[in-house]
Every structure is written in C-alpha cells, then in structure tokens.
C-alpha positions as CSV (number, residue, x, y, z in Angstrom):
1,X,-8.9,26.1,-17.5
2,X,-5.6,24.1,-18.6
3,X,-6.5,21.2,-15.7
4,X,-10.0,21.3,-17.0
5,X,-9.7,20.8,-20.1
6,X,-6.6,17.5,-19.4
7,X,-9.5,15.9,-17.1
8,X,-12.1,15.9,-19.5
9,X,-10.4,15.5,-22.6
10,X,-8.3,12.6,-21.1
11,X,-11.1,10.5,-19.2
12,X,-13.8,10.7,-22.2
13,X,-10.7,9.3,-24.6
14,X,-9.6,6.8,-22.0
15,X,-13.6,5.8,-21.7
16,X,-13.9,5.9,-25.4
17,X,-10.9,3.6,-25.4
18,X,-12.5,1.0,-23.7
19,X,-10.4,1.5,-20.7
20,X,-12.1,0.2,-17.3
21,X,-14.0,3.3,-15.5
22,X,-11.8,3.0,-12.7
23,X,-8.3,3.3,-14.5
24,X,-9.9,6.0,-16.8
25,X,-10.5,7.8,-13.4
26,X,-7.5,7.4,-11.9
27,X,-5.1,8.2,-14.5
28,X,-7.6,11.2,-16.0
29,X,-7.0,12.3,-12.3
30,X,-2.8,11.8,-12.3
31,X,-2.5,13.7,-15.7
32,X,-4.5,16.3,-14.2
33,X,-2.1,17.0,-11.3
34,X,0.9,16.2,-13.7
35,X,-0.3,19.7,-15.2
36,X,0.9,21.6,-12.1
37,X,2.6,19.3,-10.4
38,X,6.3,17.1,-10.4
39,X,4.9,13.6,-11.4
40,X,7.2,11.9,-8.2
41,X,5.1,14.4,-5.8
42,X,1.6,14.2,-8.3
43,X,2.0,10.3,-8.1
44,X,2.4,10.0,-4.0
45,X,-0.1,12.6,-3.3
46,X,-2.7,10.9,-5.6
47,X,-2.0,7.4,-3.8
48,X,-2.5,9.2,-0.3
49,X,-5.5,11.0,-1.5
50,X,-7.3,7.4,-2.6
51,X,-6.0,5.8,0.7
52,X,-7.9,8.7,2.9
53,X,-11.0,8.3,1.2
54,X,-11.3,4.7,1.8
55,X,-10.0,5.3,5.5
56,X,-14.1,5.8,6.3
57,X,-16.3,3.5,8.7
58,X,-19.0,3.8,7.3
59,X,-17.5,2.3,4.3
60,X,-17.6,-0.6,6.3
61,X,-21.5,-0.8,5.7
62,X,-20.6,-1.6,2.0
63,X,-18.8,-5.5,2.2
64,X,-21.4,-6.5,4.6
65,X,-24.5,-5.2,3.0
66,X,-23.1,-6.9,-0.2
67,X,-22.5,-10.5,1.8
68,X,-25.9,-9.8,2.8
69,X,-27.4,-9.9,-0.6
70,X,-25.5,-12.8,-2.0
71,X,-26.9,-14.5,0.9
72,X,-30.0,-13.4,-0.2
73,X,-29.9,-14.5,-3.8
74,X,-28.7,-17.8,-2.5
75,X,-30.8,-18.0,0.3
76,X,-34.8,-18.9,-1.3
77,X,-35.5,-15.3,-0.7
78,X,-36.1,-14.2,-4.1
79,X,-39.1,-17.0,-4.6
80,X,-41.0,-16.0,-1.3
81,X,-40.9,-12.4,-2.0
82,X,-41.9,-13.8,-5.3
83,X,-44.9,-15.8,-3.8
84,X,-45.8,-13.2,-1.7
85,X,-45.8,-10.6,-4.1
86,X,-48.2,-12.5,-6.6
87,X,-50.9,-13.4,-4.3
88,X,-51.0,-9.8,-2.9
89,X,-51.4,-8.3,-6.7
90,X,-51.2,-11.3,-9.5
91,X,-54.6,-11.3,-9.9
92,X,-54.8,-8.2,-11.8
93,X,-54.6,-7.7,-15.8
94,X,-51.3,-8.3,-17.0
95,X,-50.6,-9.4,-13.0
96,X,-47.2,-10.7,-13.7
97,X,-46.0,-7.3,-14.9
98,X,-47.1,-6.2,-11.2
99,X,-45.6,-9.1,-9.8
100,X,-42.1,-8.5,-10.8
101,X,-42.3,-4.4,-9.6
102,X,-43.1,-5.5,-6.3
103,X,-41.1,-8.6,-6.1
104,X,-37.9,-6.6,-7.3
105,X,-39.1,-3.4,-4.4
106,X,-39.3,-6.0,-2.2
107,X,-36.0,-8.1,-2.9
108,X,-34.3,-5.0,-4.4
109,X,-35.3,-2.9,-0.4
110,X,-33.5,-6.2,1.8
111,X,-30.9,-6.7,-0.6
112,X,-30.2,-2.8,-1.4
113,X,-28.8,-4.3,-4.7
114,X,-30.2,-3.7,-8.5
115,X,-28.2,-5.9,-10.1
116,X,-28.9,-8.5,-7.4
117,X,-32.9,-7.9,-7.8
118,X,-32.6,-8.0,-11.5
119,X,-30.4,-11.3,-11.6
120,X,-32.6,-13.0,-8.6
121,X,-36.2,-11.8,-9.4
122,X,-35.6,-11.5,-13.6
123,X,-34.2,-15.4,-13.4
124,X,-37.0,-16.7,-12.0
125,X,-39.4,-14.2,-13.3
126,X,-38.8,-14.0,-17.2
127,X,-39.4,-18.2,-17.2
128,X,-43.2,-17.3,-15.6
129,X,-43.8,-14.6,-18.1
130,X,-43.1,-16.2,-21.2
131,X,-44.7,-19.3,-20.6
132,X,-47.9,-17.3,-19.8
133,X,-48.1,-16.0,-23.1
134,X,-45.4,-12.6,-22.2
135,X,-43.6,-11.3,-24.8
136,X,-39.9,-11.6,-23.7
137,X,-38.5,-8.4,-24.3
138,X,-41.6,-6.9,-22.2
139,X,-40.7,-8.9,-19.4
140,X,-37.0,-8.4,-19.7
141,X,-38.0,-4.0,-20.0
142,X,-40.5,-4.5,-16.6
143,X,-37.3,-6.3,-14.5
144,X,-35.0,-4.1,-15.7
145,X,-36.7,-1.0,-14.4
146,X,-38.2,-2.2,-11.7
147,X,-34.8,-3.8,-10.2
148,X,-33.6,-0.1,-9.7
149,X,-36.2,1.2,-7.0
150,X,-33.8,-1.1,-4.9
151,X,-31.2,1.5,-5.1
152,X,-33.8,3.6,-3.6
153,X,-35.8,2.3,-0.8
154,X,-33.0,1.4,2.4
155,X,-30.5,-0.4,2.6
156,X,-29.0,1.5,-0.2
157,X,-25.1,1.1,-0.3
158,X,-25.1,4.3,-2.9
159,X,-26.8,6.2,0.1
160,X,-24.1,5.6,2.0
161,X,-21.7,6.9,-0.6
162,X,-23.4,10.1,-0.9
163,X,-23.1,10.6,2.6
164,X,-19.5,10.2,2.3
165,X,-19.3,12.4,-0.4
166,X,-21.4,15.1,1.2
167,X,-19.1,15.3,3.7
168,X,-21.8,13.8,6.5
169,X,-25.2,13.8,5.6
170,X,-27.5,11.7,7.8
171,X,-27.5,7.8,6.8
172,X,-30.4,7.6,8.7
173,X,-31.9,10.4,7.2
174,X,-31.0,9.0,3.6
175,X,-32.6,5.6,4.5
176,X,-35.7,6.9,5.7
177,X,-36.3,9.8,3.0
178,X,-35.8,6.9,-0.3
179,X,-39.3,5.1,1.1
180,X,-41.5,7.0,-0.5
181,X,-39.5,7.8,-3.6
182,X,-38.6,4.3,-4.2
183,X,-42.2,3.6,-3.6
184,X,-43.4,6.5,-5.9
185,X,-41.2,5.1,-8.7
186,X,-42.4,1.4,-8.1
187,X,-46.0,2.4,-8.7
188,X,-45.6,4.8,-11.9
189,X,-43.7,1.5,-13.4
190,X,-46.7,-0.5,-12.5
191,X,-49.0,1.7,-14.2
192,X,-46.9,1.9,-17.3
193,X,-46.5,-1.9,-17.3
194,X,-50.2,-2.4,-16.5
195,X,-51.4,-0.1,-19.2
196,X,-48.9,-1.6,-22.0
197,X,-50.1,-5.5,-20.2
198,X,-53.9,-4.6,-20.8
199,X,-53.1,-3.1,-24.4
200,X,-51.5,-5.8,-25.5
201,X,-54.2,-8.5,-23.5
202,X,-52.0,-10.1,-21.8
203,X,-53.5,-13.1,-19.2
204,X,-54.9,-12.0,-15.8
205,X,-53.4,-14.7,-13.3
206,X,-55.4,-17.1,-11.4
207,X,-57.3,-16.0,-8.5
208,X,-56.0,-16.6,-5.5
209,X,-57.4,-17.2,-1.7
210,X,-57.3,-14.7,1.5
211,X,-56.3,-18.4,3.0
212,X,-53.1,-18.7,0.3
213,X,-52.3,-14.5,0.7
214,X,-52.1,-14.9,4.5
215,X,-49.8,-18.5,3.9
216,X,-47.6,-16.8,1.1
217,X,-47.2,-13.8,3.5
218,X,-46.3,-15.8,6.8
219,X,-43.4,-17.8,4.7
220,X,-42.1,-14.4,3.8
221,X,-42.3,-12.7,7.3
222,X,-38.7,-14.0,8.5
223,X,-37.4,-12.1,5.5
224,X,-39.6,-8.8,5.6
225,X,-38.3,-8.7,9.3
226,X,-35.1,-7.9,8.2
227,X,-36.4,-4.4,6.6
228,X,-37.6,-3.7,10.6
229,X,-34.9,-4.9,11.9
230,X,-32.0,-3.2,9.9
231,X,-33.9,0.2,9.8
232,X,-35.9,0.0,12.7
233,X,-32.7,-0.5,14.8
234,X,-30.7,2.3,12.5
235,X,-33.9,5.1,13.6
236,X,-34.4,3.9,16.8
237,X,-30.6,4.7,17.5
238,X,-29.7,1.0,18.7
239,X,-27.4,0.7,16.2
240,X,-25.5,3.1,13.4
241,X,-25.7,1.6,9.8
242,X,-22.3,0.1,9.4
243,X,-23.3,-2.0,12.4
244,X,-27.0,-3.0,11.0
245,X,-25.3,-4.2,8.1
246,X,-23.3,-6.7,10.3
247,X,-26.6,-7.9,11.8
248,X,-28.1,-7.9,8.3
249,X,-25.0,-10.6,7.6
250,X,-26.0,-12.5,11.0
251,X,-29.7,-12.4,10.3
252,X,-29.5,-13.5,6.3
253,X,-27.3,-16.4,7.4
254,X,-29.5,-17.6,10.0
255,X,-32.3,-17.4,7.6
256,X,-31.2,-19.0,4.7
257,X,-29.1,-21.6,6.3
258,X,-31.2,-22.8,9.5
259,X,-34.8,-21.6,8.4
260,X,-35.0,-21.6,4.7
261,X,-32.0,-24.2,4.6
262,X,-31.1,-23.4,0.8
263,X,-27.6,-22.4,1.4
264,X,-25.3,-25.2,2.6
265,X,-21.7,-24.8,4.4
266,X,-20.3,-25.7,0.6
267,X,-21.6,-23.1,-0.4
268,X,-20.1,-20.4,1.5
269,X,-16.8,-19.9,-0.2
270,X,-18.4,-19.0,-3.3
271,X,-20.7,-16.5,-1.5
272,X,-17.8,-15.0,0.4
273,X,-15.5,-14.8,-3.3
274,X,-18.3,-13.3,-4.8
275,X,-18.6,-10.9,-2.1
276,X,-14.6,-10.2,-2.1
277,X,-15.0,-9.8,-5.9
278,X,-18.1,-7.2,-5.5
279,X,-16.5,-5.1,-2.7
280,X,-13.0,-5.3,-4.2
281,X,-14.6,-3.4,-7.7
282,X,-16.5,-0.8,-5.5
283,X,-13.8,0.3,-3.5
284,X,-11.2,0.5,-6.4
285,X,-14.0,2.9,-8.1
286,X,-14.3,4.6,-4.7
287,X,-10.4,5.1,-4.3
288,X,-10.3,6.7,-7.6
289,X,-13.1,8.5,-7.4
290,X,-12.2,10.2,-4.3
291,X,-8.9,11.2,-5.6
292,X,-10.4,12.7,-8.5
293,X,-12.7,14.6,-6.3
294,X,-9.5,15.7,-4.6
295,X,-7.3,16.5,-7.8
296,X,-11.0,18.8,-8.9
297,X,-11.0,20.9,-5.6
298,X,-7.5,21.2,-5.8
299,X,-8.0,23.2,-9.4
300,X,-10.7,24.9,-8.1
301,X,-13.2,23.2,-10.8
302,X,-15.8,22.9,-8.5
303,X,-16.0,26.7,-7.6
304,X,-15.6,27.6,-11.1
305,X,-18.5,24.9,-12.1
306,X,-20.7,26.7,-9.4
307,X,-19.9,30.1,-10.5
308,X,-20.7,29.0,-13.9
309,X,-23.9,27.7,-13.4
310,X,-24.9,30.0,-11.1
311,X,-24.7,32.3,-13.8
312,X,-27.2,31.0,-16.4
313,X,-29.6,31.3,-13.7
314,X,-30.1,31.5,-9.7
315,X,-33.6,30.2,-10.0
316,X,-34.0,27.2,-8.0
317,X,-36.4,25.5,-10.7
318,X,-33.9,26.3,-13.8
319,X,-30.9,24.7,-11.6
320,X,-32.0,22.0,-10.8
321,X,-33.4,20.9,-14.5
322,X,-29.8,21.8,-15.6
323,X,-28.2,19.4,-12.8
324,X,-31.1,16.9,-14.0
325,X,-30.0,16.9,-17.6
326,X,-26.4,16.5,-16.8
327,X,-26.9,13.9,-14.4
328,X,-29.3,11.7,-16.8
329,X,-26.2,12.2,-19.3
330,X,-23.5,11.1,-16.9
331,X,-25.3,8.3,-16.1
332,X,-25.4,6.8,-19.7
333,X,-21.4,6.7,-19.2
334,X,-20.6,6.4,-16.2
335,X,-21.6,3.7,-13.2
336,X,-23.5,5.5,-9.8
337,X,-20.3,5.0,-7.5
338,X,-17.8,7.1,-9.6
339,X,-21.2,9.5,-10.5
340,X,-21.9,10.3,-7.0
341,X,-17.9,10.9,-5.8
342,X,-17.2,12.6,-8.6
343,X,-20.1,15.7,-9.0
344,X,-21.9,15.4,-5.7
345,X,-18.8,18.2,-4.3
346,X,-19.4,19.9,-7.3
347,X,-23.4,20.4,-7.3
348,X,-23.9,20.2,-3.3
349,X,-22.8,23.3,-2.5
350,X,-24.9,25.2,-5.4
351,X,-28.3,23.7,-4.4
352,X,-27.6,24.4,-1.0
353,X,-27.2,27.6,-1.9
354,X,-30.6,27.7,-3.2
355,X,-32.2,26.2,-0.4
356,X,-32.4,22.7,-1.5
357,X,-32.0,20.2,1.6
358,X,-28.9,18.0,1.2
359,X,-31.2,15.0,1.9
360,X,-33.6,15.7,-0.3
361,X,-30.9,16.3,-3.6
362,X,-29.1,13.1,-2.4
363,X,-32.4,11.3,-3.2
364,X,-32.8,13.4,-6.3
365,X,-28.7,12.4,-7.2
366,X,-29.3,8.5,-6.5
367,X,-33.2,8.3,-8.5
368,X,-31.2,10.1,-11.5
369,X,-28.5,7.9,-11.9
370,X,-30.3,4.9,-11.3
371,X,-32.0,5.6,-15.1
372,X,-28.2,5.6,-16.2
373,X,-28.5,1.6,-15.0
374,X,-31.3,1.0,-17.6
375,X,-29.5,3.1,-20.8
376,X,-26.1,1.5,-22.7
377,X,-23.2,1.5,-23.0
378,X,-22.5,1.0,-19.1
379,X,-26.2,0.4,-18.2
380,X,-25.3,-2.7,-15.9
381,X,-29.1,-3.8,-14.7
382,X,-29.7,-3.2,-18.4
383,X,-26.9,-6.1,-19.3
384,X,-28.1,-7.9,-16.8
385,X,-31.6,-8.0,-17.4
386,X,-31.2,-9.4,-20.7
387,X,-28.6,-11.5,-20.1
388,X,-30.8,-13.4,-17.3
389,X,-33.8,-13.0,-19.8
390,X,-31.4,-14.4,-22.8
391,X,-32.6,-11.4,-25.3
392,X,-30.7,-8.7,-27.0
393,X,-30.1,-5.3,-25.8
394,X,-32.1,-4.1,-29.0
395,X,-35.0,-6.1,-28.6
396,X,-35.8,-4.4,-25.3
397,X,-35.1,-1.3,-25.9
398,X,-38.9,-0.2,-27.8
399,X,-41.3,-1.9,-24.4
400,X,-38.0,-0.2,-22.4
401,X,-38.6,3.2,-23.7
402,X,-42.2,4.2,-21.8
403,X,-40.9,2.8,-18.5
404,X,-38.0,4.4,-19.0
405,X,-39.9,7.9,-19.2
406,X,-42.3,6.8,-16.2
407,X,-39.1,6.7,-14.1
408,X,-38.5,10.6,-16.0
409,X,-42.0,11.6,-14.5
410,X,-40.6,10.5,-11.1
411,X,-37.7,11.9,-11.0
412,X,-39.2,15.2,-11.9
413,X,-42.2,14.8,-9.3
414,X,-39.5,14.1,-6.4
415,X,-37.5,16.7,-7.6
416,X,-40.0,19.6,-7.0
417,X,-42.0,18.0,-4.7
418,X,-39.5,17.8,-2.1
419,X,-41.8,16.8,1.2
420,X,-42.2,13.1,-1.0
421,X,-38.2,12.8,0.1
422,X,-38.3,14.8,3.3
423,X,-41.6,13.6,5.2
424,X,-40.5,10.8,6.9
425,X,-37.4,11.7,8.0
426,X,-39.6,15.0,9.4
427,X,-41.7,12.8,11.4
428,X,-38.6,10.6,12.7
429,X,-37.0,13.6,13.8
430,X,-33.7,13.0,11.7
C-alpha cells in the first residue's frame, strides 16, 4: 500500500508541477523503489530496467515509420490524398467536412501519425474551409478528430507498443484488426460533421467528373501503394514490421524525391533532425515507462489492481466499462506511449481472464486513448489542430464536443462488438 500510495501521490504532484511526463515517470518510478530499496541499488536497477526495455527490435519499427511520415508531410502527399479525397466525396452537403475525415484516414493510415495528419491535412485544409464560408473552429474540431483514426488503421507505431507491452501480441494481427475500427470511427465522425455541415447550411462543393475522380485517383496511386505494400508484405509473411517500416523509408523517398519531386537533397537534414527529435521523445517516454512498469510488478500493484477490480464485479460487460472510464481519464493526463506501458500489464491479464482477446483489448486500449489526443491539458492533436488552424483551444471546444462523443459511440460499439476488431485478422489466419 506504502509503494502505492509514493507512485501516485508523487507523479500526479510532479504532473501537476508542470514537470515533463517523462521525468514525472521516471522519478515517480525511483521514489517508488527508494521505499524498499537502498537508493545506490534503487538508482542502478531502475537505469538497467529502462535500458532492457528499449533493447526491443521491434522498437526499431518506431524511427523509421516516423522518417516515413516526415517524408510524407514533405513529400506532396498530403495534397493528393487531399485531391483524391474530394473528388471521391466533396460533392456532398457540407463536402469539405467529408473531405478532411477521409483525407486525414487516408494520410493519417501511410503516415501512422495523428499529429502528422492533423499538422499536414489541417494546414492545407482549414485555408479551403474558411474561404468556403466554414466557420473555423468547425473545421479546426473536424481535423482534430478525424487526424486520430490514423492511430488506428496500420501503420500504427502505438500498435507496436502494445505489442511490446503485452509481452508479444501479434503486430500483424494488431495491423490488420485496427481496419475496421479505424474505419468505423472515420464514418461516425462524418456523420456527425455532415449532420452539424447540413444544420448549419454550409456549401455543397462543386461537382466533379468520373474523368477528374479517375485523374485525382491515378496521381494518388504511388502513394496508396504504400498501404499494399507495407501491410500486404507484413500478412503475406515477406517481411516482419520492423523491416516494412524500412521499405516504407525506401518507398516514401523514392516517391517524394524522384516521382512527386517536392523534397530536395537540402531538405533532408531537417527531415532526418526532425526525425531524431521525434524518436529521441518517444523512447525517453518508453524508457521510463518500462521502468515504471517494472518498479509496479515489483510491488505487486498490478496483482493487487486485478484483485481489486475483480472484486467489484467478474462480469465481463461491468469490467470493461470500468477499464473504459479509467482509460478515457488517463488519457486527458497522460500521452498514449506512457498510457499503454504503464496499465496495459495491469489490465491485460484481468480481461484475459474474462475471455477478452488480447487483440481485440489492444484495439479497445489504442481507440480510448486516442480521445485523450482531442481533450487538454496534454491533448497534443488538440494543440495542434488549433495551432495549424490559428484558433483558441476554447473556441473549438463547443463544435468539438459532439464529435468528441461520436468517437464515445465507437469506442463503445468496438468494445462489445468484438468480431468489428477481430474479423480480419480471422480471415488472414493471424
């Protein structure tokens, strides 16, 4: 109870502090183990603990996949997927809404990035909207939301975390299983936005020709291929995912450099800092996080955590809207990396014992915590968003509210409904 109450009480005052999430971990962690242990012995340990969890090669999927997207942003992507997306669905009322859910699915499932579909689609995006007559802060709420399905639908680099901290679930299976859930979400936000876009009467877009569709869609192909490739190969067993996310690098530089030709040679050190920057964050947060997850199964809080929710209720239903609820909290606080290190040990093992597939809660884990993106105070696509659309967190928070509770009614449908997360990897065999 004693190590408990230190590792609570000591991260939620370094958080509330202002101290980075990844110190607050760390040293929450250290005074944890200071409780029982030497601080020489407490200190080393910790440090060794951090090092083993980053000695992973599947990690190795993380740096690339992130090179990957920067090439992407950089690369003209972002304005094909754009082009594509409005002559396949632009026409409709309030079209532009529509056009930025499918553009960020799209950019958000090659990139495996939210902030990167939020900065890429929202800059170029938010400009369209407003001068067709948008309000701002609905556009801002629409990119915001929809830049998270990207989290979702493969390449996902939080998948690959959760597989790490499951102690070896399936990548493959992970990939395959976030289609339709990422796709699920994607349509109940264009519902919302289309509802709210044909209450407020905003302007349908112009019609556009089978002739222009089939034009807009053969520009984009080179960069849909990369979806077929990277997961095609990763199913088919050519390749695991830490090496399709070296072929994604290969592929996204030969697109962007030779066929798109938007990213020069000068522009490669700042793509490759950018990517150093982005991967150096993550693993710190990893590192920590794993040493945490360490320092709680040393102190048996996991165990006592099952025992102790296990004892409200063993009905599978009950559970899971318990885990649901503290997940949706956690997320307002803390970022998905530390999230899913941190109390995927601790709620694994109690689903599991309920019968809940480890693929299936993974998905569950990763669609939760991507609603923490879109809440303050660490809501990063939420800073984002309005950053790139220049408005105020408080402007956007009114057209934010019924998309955030579309991606609620998602959540909820995939978590009971678990054959929308389990389907495909069925028929795939994984």
């Amino acid at each position: 109870m004693l190590e408990i109450i230190v590792l609570v009480v000591s991260f939620i005052v370094l958080l509330s502090l202002g101290v980075p999430i990844a110190f607050s971990i760390g040293i929450s962690a250290l005074l944890t183990m200071l409780v029982s242990i030497a601080p020489e012995p407490a200190v080393t340990t910790l440090a060794q603990r951090m090092a083993t969890g980053l000695d992973s090669f599947a990690l190795l999927a993380i740096p690339f996949f992130v090179l990957a997207g920067q090439l992407m942003n950089r690369g003209g992507i972002a304005t094909r997927l754009i082009d594509l997306a409005k002559g396949l669905v632009g026409t409709l009322p309030g079209g532009l809404a529509y056009v930025n859910v499918v553009a960020s699915m799209l950019f958000g499932a090659i990139s495996g990035s939210a902030v990167a579909a939020a900065s890429a689609i929202g800059g170029i995006m938010s400009p369209r909207m407003e001068k067709e007559g948008y309000s701002k802060s609905f556009s801002a709420a629409v990119n915001i939301t929809s830049a998270t399905t990207g989290m979702i639908i493969p390449p996902s680099n939080i998948l690959i975390v959760y597989s790490l901290a499951s102690g070896g679930v399936s990548i493959a299976a992970l990939f395959v299983a976030g289609y339709l859930p990422g796709f699920l979400l994607g349509l109940v936000l264009m519902l919302v936005a289309g509802f709210t876009a044909f209450k407020k009467k905003y302007p349908v877009g112009e019609r556009t020709s089978f002739k222009e569709v089939v034009k807009k869609f053969l520009d984009a192909i080179p960069s849909l291929l990369l979806l077929i490739v990277v997961i095609g190969g990763i199913i088919a067993g050519i390749f695991t995912a830490t090496e399709a996310s070296a072929i994604a690098v290969l592929y996204t530089l030969v697109l962007s450099m030779l066929v798109y030709r938007q990213v020069k040679v000068k522009d490669l050190p700042d793509i490759l800092i950018g990517t150093v920057v982005t991967t150096a964050i993550v693993m710190l947060l990893i590192g920590t996080s794993m040493g945490m997850s360490w320092v709680m199964s040393y102190a048996n809080i996991p165990q006592a955590f099952s025992e102790a929710l296990l004892s409200i209720s063993d009905n599978k239903i009950v559970v899971l809207i318990i885990i649901n609820l503290i997940l949706l909290f956690v997320g307002i606080f803390m970022d998905m990396t530390p999230a899913v290190l941190i109390f995927t040990p601790i709620f694994l093992p109690v689903v599991t014992a309920l019968g809940v597939d480890p693929v299936h809660f993974g998905i569950i884990m990763v669609m939760n915590l991507c609603i923490g993106l879109c809440t303050p105070p660490v809501g990063s696509v939420l800073f984002v968003g309005c950053g790139v659309a220049d408005i105020s967190i408080s402007k956007v928070i009114r057209p934010l509210t019924p998309l955030f509770l579309a991606m609620v009614v998602a959540l909820l449908l995939v978590t009971y409904l678990p054959e929308i997360s389990l389907w495909l990897p069925r028929v795939f065999g994984l």
